[in-house]
C-alpha positions as CSV (number, residue, x, y, z in Angstrom):
1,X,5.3,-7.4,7.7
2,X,4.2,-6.2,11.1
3,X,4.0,-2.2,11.5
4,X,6.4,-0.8,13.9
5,X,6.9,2.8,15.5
6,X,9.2,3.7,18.4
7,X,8.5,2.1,21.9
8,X,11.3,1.5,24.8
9,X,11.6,-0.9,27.7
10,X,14.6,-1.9,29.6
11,X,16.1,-5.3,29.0
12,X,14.9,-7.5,31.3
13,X,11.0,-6.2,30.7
14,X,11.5,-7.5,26.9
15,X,13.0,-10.6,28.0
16,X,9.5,-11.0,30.3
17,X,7.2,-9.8,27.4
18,X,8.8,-12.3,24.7
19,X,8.6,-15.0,27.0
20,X,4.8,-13.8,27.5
21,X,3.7,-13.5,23.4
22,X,2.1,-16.2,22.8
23,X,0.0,-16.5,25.7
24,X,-1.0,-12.8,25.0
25,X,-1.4,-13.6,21.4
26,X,-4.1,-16.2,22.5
27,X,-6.2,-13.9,24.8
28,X,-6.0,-10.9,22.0
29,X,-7.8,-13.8,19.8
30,X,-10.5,-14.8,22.1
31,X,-11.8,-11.0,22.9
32,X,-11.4,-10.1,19.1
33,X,-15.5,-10.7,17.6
34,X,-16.0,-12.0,14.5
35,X,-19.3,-11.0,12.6
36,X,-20.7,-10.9,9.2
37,X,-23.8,-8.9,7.5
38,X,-26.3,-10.7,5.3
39,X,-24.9,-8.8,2.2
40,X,-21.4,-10.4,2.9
41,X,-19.7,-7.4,5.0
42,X,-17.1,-8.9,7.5
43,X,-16.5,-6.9,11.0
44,X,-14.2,-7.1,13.9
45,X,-14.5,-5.9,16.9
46,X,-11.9,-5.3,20.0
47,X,-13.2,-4.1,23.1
48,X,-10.5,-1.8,25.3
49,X,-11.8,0.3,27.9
50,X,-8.2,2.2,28.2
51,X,-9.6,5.6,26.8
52,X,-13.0,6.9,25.3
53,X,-11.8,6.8,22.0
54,X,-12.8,4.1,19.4
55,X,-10.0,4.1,15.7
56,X,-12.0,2.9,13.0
57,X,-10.5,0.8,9.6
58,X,-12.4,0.2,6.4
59,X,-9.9,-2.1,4.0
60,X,-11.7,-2.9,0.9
61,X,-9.4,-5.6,-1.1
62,X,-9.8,-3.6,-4.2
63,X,-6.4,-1.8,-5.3
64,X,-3.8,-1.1,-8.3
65,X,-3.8,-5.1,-9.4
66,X,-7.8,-4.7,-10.0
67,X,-7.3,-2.4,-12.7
68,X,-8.4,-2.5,-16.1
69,X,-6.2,-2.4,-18.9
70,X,-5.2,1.0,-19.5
71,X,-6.5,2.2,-16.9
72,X,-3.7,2.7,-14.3
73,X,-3.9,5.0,-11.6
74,X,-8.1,4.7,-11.4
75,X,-8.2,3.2,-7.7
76,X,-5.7,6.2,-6.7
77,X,-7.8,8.4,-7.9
78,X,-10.8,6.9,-6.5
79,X,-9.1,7.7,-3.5
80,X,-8.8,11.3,-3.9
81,X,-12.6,11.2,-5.1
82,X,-14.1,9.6,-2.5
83,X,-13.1,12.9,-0.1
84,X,-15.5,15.1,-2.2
85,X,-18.8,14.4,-0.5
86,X,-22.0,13.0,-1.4
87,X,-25.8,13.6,-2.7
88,X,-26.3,15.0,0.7
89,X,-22.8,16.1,2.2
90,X,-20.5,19.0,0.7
91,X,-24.0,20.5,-1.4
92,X,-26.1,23.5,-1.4
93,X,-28.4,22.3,-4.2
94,X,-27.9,18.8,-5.3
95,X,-30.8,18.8,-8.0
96,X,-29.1,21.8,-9.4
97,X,-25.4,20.9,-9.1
98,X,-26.1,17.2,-10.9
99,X,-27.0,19.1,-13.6
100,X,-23.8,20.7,-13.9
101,X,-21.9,17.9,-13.1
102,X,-23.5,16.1,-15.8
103,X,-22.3,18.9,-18.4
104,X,-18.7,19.1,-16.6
105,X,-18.5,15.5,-17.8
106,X,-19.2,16.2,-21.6
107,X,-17.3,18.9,-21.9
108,X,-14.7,17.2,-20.3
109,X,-14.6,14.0,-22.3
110,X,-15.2,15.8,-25.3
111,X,-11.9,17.7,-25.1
112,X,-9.7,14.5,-23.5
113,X,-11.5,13.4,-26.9
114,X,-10.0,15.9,-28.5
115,X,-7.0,16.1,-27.3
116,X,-5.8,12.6,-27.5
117,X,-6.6,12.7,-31.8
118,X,-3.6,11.0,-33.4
119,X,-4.9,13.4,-36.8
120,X,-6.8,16.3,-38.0
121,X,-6.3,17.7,-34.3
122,X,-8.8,21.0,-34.4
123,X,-7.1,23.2,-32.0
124,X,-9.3,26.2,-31.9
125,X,-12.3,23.2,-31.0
126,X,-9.8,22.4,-28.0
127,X,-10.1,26.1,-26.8
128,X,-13.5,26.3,-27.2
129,X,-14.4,23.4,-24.7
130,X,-11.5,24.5,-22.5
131,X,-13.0,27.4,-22.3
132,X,-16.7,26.0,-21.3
133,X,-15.1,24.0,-18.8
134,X,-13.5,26.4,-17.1
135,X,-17.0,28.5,-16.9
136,X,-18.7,25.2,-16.0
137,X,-16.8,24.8,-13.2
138,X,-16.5,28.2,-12.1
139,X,-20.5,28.2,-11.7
140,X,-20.3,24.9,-10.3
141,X,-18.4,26.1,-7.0
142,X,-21.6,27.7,-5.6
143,X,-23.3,24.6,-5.4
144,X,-20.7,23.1,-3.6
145,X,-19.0,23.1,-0.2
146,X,-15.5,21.9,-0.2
147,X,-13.4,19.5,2.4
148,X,-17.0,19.4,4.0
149,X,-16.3,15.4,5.4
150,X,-13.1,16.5,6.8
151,X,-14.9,19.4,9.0
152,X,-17.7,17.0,10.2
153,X,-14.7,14.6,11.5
154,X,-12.7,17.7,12.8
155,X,-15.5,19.5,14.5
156,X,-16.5,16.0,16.2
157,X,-12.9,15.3,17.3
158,X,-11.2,12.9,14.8
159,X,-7.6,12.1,14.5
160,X,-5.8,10.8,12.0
161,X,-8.4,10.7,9.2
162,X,-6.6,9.5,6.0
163,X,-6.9,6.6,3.7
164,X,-4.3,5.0,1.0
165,X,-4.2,3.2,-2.1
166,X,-2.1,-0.1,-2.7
167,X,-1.5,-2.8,-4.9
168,X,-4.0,-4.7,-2.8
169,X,-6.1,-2.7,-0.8
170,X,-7.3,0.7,-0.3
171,X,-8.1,1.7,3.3
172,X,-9.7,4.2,5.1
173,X,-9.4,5.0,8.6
174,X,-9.8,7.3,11.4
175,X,-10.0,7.7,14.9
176,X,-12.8,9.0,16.9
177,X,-14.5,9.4,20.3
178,X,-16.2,6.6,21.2
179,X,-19.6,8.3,21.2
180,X,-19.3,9.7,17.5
181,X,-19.7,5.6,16.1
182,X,-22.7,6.7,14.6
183,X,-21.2,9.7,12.5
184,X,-18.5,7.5,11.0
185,X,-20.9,5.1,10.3
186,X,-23.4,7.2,8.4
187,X,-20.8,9.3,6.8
188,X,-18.9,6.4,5.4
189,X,-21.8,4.3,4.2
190,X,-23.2,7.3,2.5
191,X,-20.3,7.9,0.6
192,X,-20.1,4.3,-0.4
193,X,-23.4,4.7,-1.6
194,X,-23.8,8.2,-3.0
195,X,-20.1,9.3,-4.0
196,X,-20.4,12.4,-5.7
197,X,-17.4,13.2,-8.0
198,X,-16.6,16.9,-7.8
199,X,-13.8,18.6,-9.2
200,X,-13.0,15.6,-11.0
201,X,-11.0,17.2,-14.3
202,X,-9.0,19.9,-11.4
203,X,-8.1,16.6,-9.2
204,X,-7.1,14.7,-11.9
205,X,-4.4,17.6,-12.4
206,X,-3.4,17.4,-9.1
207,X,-2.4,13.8,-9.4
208,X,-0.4,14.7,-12.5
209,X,1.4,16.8,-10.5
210,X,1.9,14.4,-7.6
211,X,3.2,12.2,-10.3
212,X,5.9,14.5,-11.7
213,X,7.1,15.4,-9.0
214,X,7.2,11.9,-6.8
215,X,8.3,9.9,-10.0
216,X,9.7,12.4,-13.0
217,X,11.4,14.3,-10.9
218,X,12.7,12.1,-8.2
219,X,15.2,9.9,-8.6
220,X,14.0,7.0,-5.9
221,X,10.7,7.3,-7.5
222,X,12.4,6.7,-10.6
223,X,14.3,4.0,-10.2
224,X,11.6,2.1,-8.2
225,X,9.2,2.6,-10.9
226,X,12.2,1.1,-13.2
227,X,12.7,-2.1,-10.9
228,X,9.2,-2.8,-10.6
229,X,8.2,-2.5,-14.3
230,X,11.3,-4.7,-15.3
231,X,10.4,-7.3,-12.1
232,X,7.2,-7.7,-13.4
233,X,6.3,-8.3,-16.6
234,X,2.7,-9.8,-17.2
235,X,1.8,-9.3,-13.1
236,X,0.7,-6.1,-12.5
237,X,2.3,-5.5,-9.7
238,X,4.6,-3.6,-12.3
239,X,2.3,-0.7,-12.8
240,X,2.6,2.0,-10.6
241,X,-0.1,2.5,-8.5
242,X,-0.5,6.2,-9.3
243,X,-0.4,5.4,-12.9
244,X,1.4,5.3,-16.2
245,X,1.4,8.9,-17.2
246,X,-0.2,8.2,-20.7
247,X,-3.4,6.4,-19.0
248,X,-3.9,9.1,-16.1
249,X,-3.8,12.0,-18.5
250,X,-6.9,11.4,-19.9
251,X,-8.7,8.6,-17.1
252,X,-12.1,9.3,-17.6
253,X,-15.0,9.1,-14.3
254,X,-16.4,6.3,-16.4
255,X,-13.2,4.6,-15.1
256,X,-13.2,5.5,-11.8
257,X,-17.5,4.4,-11.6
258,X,-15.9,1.2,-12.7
259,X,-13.8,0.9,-9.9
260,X,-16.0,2.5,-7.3
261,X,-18.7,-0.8,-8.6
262,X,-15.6,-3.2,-6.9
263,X,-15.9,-0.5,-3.8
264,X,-19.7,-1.6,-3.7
265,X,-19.4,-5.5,-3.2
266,X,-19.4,-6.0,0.7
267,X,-17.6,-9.2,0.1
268,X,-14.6,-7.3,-0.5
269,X,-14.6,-5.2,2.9
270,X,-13.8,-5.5,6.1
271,X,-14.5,-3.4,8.7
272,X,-12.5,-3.3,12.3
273,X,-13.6,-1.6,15.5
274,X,-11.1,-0.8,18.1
275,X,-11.3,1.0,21.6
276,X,-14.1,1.5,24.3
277,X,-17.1,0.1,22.3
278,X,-19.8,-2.0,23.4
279,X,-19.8,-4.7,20.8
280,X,-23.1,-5.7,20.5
281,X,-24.6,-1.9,20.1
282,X,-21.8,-1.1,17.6
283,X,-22.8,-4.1,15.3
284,X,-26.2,-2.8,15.4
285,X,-25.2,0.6,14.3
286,X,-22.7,-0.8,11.6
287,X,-25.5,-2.8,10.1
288,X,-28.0,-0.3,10.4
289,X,-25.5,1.5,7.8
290,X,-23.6,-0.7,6.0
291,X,-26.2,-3.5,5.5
292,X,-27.8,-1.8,3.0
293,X,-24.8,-1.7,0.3
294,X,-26.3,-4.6,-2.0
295,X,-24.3,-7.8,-2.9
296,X,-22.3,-7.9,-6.0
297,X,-22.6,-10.3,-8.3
298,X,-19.8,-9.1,-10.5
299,X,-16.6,-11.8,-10.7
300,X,-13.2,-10.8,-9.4
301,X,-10.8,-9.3,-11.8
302,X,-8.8,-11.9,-13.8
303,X,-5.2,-10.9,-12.4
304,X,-2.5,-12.9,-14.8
305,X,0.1,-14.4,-12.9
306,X,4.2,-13.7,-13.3
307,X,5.8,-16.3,-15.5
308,X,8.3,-17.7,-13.2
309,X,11.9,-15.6,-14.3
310,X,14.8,-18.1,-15.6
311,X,17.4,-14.8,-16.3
312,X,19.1,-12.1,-14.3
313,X,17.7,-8.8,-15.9
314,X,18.9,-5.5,-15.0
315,X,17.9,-2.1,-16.3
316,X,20.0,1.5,-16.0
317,X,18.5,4.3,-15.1
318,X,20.1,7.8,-15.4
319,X,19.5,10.6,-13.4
320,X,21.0,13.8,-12.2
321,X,21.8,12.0,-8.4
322,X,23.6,10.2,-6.8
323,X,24.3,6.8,-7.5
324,X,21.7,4.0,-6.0
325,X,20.0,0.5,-6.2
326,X,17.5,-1.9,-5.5
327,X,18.0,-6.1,-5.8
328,X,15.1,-8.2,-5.8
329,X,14.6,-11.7,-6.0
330,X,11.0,-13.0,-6.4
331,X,9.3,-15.4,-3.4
332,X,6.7,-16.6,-2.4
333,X,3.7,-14.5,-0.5
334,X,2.5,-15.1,3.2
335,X,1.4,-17.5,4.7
336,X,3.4,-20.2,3.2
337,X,6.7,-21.1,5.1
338,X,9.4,-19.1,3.1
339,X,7.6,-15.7,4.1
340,X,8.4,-15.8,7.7
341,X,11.7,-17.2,7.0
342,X,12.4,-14.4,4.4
343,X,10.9,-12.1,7.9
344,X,14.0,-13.3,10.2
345,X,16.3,-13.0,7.0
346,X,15.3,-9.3,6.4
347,X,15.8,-8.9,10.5
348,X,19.5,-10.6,10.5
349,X,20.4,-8.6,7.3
350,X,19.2,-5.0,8.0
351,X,17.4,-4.4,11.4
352,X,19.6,-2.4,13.4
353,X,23.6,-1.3,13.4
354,X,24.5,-4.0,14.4
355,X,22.4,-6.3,11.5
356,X,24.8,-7.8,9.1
357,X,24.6,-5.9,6.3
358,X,24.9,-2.6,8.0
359,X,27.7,-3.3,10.0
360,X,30.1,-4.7,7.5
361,X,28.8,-2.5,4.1
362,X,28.4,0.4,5.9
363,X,30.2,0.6,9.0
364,X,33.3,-1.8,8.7
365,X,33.7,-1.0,4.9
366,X,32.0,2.2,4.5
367,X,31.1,1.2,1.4
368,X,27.8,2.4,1.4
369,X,26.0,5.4,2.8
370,X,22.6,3.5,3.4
371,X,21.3,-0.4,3.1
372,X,17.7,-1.8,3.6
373,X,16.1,-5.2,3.1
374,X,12.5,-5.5,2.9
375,X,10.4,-8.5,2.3
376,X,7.0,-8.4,0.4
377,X,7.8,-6.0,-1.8
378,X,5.4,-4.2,-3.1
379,X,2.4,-6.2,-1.6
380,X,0.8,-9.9,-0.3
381,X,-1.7,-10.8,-2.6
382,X,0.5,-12.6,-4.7
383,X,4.1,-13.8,-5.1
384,X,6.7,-10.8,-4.0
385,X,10.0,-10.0,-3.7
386,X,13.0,-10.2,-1.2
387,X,14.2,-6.5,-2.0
388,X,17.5,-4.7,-1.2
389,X,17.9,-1.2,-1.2
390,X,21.3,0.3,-1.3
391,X,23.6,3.6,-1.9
392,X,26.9,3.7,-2.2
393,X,29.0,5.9,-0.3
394,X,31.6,8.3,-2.4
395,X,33.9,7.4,-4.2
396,X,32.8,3.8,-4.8
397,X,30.2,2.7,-6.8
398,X,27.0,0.8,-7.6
399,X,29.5,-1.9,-9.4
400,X,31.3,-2.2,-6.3
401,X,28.6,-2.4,-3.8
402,X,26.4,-4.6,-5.5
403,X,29.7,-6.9,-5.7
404,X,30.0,-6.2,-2.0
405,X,26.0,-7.5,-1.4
406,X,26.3,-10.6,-3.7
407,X,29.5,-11.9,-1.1
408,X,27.0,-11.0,2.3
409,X,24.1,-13.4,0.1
410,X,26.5,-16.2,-0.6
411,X,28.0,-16.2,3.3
412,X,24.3,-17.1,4.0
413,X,23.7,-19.4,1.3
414,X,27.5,-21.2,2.4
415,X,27.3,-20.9,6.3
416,X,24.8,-21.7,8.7
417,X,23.3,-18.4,11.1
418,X,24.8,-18.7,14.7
419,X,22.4,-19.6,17.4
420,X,23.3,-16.4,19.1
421,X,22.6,-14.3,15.8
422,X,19.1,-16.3,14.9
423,X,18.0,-15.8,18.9
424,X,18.4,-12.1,18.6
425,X,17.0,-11.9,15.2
426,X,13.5,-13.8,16.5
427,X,13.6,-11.6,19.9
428,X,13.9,-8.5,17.5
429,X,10.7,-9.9,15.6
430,X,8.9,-10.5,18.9
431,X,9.7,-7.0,20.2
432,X,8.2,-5.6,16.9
433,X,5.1,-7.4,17.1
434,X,4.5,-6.1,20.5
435,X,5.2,-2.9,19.8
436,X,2.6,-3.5,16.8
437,X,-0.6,-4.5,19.3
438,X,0.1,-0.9,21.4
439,X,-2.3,1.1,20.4
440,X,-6.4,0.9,19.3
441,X,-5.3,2.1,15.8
442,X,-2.6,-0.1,15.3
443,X,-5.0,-3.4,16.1
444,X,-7.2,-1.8,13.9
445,X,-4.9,-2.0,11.0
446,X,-3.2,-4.9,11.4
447,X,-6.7,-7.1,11.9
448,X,-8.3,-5.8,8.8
449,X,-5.1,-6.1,7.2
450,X,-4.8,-10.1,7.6
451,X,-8.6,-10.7,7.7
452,X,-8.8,-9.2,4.3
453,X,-5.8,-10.5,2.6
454,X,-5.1,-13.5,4.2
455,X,-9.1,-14.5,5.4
456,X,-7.9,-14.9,8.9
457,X,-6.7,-12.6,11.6
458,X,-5.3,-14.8,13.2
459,X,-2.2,-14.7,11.2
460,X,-1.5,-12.2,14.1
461,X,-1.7,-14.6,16.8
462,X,0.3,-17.0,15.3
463,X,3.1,-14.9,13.8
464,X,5.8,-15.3,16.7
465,X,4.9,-19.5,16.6
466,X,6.1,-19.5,12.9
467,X,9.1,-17.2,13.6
468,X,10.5,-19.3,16.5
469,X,10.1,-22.2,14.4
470,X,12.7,-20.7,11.6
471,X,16.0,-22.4,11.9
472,X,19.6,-21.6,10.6
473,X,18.9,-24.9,7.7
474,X,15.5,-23.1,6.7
475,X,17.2,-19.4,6.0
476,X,20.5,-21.6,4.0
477,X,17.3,-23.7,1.6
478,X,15.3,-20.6,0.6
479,X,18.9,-18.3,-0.1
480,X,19.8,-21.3,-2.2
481,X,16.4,-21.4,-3.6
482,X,15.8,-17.9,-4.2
483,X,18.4,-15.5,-4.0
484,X,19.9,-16.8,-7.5
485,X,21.6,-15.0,-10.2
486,X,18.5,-16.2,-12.5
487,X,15.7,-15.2,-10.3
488,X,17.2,-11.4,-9.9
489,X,16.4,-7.9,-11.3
490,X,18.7,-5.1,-10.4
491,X,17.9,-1.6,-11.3
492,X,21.2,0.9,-10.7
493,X,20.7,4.7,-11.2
494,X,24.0,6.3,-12.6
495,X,24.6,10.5,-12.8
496,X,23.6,11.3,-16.4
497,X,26.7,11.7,-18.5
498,X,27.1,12.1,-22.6
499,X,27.8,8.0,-22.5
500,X,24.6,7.0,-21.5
501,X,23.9,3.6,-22.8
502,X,20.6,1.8,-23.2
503,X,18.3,1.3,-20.7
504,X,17.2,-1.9,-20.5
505,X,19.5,-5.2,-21.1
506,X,20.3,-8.4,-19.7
507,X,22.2,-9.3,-16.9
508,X,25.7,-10.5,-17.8
């Protein structure tokens, strides 16, 4: 799925830059420079000279799926870790505050220890090393200088300094002037290398709380956590990737070192420069840094793959909302064929008001309030799904919607696209990709994006050659593959009422 944000040209400029693509697909490829580190580290670089500014990604192919067993919700919280500082940023005294640090941790595991005994629970034990934690960690704030990565990039004029956690990846990024390379580079190398973990017990309640209130309390969050756990059922793609509430409670820093270890292989990172750079002095720099990480030797995570699904399932959730749903259908993952057919699919279906789905559900009908298709759901590492999210609009209901999208599915399964329709599907597709290659930190991304999942960035140059190959038979074969009653999970959120039934049953 190609990134998109708002961009406008008249009609007859898009006819011009369609026509155009693919021979600007084939110069971006030639000035993009491939390198890679002794230790394994993989860089690309993109010289543009249209401002002094350089955006900088670091994609390490380490996410939620790498997790160990009980141990959901560590790579998030790596995440939030990894903004603390190191041995020698964010400290007054590091000899003094590792001390410290070392006690926080057995206190801390002492009472998660404590807490989490089935029997013979000693409660006035628990408020004793409550207690010493909380002093611990009071004296521990003298030693230690918070958000103090954030001021070095803010004082040096960065933008858009954030970073995410996925099912596959976890990325960091930021854009910088040009002349700052060096910063980045030393800042982010020496928190690869010397992470310190402050504040880990007080940020570990903050991601509670992010959790309540993005999953307990919210009724999409629900109901997507619902769908995924019940589309998945060995893959982990199931598990949410800010955790299952009984593993995060008590995740331990010897869980997130474990993670941080799959942070430290080089193999597992790329690294994509964007903007006015001069190539050859910024692989220099970026070495100088980064080559010093050490290979890993350490094996890649055993991920188990989904049994293929031979039933419809569905699963009820209840909530004080309105009504809602998501459809999925399981597919295979870029780069094989279906995926960019399931990409011009997603486009005739849902992009736009005029897209099929939203002009007869919700428009013609009124049926439904909203309607979205998304391919790839959740991630690309592996097999995904073809997903449809829907709500329906009062006084009709999930039962009647989800009747409504079944007959849209099975007019594509029984009757081939138009030309007209499939044309302005693929133009729509090659006006998103342009409008995906407009800016340094939108290359950035997308590069490291492909390079790391797919081990070629040239998936981006030969995206709209694959689209404008789709044809109206393709889209019929993989709805008649795919989109069948027995490879479907449905998850429908209902107002709670006194009749609740069950939650989780089988299709009928």
């Amino acid at each position: 799925m190609l990134t998109r944000n708002r961009f406008c040209l008249l009609l007859t400029g898009l006819i011009i830059f369609c026509w155009a693509v693919p021979a600007w697909a084939i110069d971006l490829e030639k000035k993009v420079i491939k390198a890679k580190l002794d230790n394994g580290l993989t860089i690309l670089m993109l010289e543009r000279k249209f401002s002094p500014t350089v955006s900088l990604y670091i994609r390490h192919r380490v996410g939620a799926v790498d997790e160990v067993k009980g141990q959901s919700g560590a790579a998030h919280v790596l995440e939030h870790m990894m903004f603390k500082g190191t041995t020698t940023i964010g400290t007054k005294n590091y000899a003094a505050e590792k001390k410290l640090l070392t006690q926080i941790e057995q206190i801390g595991s002492a009472l998660d220890n404590e807490r989490m005994r089935q029997t013979n629970v000693e409660q006035k034990r628990i408020e004793q090393l409550a207690m010493s934690l909380k002093q611990l960690q009071s004296e521990h704030r003298q030693y230690y200088i918070p958000n103090e990565i954030d001021r070095l990039y803010t004082e040096n004029g960065g933008l858009d300094m954030n970073a995410s956690t996925g099912q596959d990846v976890t990325t960091y990024h930021i854009s910088l002037p040009a002349n700052k390379i060096e910063l980045w580079a030393r800042i982010e190398a020496d928190r690869l290398l010397h992470p310190v973990f402050r504040e880990f017990y007080t940020e570990r309640d903050v991601i509670l709380e992010e959790r309540r209130q993005r999953v307990e309390s919210s009724p999409d969050g629900k109901l997507h956590e619902s769908f995924m756990s019940s589309a998945y059922t060995v893959h982990p793609y199931g598990v949410p990737i800010i955790g299952l509430p009984q593993d995060l409670t008590y995740i331990s820093q010897a869980a997130i070192r474990h993670i941080h270890q799959k942070y430290l292989s080089p193999g597992n990172m790329v690294i994509t420069v964007v903007g006015d750079i001069n190539p050859q002095k910024t692989l220099k720099l970026i070495d100088q840094y980064f080559g010093r990480i050490p290979k890993s030797n350490s094996l890649p995570a055993t991920i188990p793959a989904e049994p293929p699904q031979t039933e419809g399932r569905k699963v009820d959730v209840f909530f004080d909302a309105s009504p809602s749903m998501i459809i999925g259908y399981h597919k295979p993952t870029a780069p094989a064929a279906e995926d960019y057919v399931f990409d011009v699919l997603e486009t005739i279906l849902s992009k736009g008001r005029t897209s099929r789905m939203y002009a007869k559900l919700v428009l013609q009908m009124q049926i439904a309030d909203s309607i979205s298709v998304h391919n790839g759901m959740p991630a690309t590492r592996y097999p995904n799904l073809f997903a449809i999210w829907a709500r329906p609009r009062h006084p009709h209901t999930n039962d009647e919607l989800l009747a409504a999208v079944f007959h849209e599915l099975e007019n594509i399964k029984n009757y081939p696209i138009p030309d007209k329709e499939l044309t302005k599907a693929k133009n729509q597709l090659k006006m998103d990709y342009i409008k995906s290659l407009d800016s340094n930190a939108e290359l950035a991304s997308i590069l490291s994006y492909y390079e790391l999942l797919l081990g070629d960035y040239r998936y981006i140059s030969n995206y709209i050659s694959h689209i404008d190959k789709v044809t109206a038979m393709d889209i019929q074969a993989v709805a008649v593959k795919y989109l069948v009653a027995e490879n479907r999970t449905i998850a429908v959120l209902n107002k709670k009422t006194n009749e609740n039934t069950n939650a989780g049953k089988n299709e009928k």
